[in-house]
C-alpha angles and dihedrals in degrees: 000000000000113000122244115232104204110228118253113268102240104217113200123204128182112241106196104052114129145233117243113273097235101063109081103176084066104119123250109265114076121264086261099051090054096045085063093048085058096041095048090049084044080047098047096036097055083039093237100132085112092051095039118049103199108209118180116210131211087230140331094201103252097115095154093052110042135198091058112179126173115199104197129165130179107278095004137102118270122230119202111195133195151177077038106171112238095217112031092029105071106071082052095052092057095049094055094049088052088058099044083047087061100047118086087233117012098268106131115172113261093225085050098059122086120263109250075058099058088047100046093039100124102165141000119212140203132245116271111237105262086203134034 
């Protein structure tokens, strides 16, 4: 019986949200741009960079609710997360996309999520039709 490779999880993350204007000891780059940084270390030090595709964004138009992050695979749900923290989000978000990269079609339980998840969670979508 051939074996079944599950396609990466493509995890997208807005680059350009930013950190709130009143705090002026935040670093230079953008929320976004940091929460890449995070998520890119999380990424390299699992040694998940082949089951994860990280793909930064210009904007995913959540501006009032930064950091904004989207995790899609072929046939699964999409989760579109936001007021993701830049600095505390990203060991979470891998988890989880190891766990939606586990599951046969992105659901993952939601007992079973970790918590900044189940907080950030904005919107579940469905699958996209793989035929027409």
């Amino acid at each position: 019986m051939p074996s079944t490779i599950a396609p990466p999880t493509t995890l997208f993350v807005c680059s350009l949200c930013q950190f709130p204007a009143a705090d002026s000891s935040l670093p230079s780059q953008s929320a976004g741009e940091v929460l890449i940084d995070h998520l890119r270390s999380e990424l390299n030090a699992r040694d998940l960079q082949d089951r994860v595709h990280l793909t930064p964004l210009r904007c995913m138009a959540g501006c009032s609710q930064p950091c904004n992050a989207s995790i899609a695979a072929p046939g699964k749900l999409t989760f579109i997360l936001s007021q993701v923290s830049p600095t505390a989000g990203a060991a979470a978000i891998v988890d989880f996309c190891q766990q939606y990269g586990d599951s046969r079609d992105g659901r993952v339980p939601y007992r079973d999520r970790p918590e900044i998840i189940r907080a950030s969670t904005a919107f579940v979508l469905p699958p996209l039709p793989t035929s027409p």
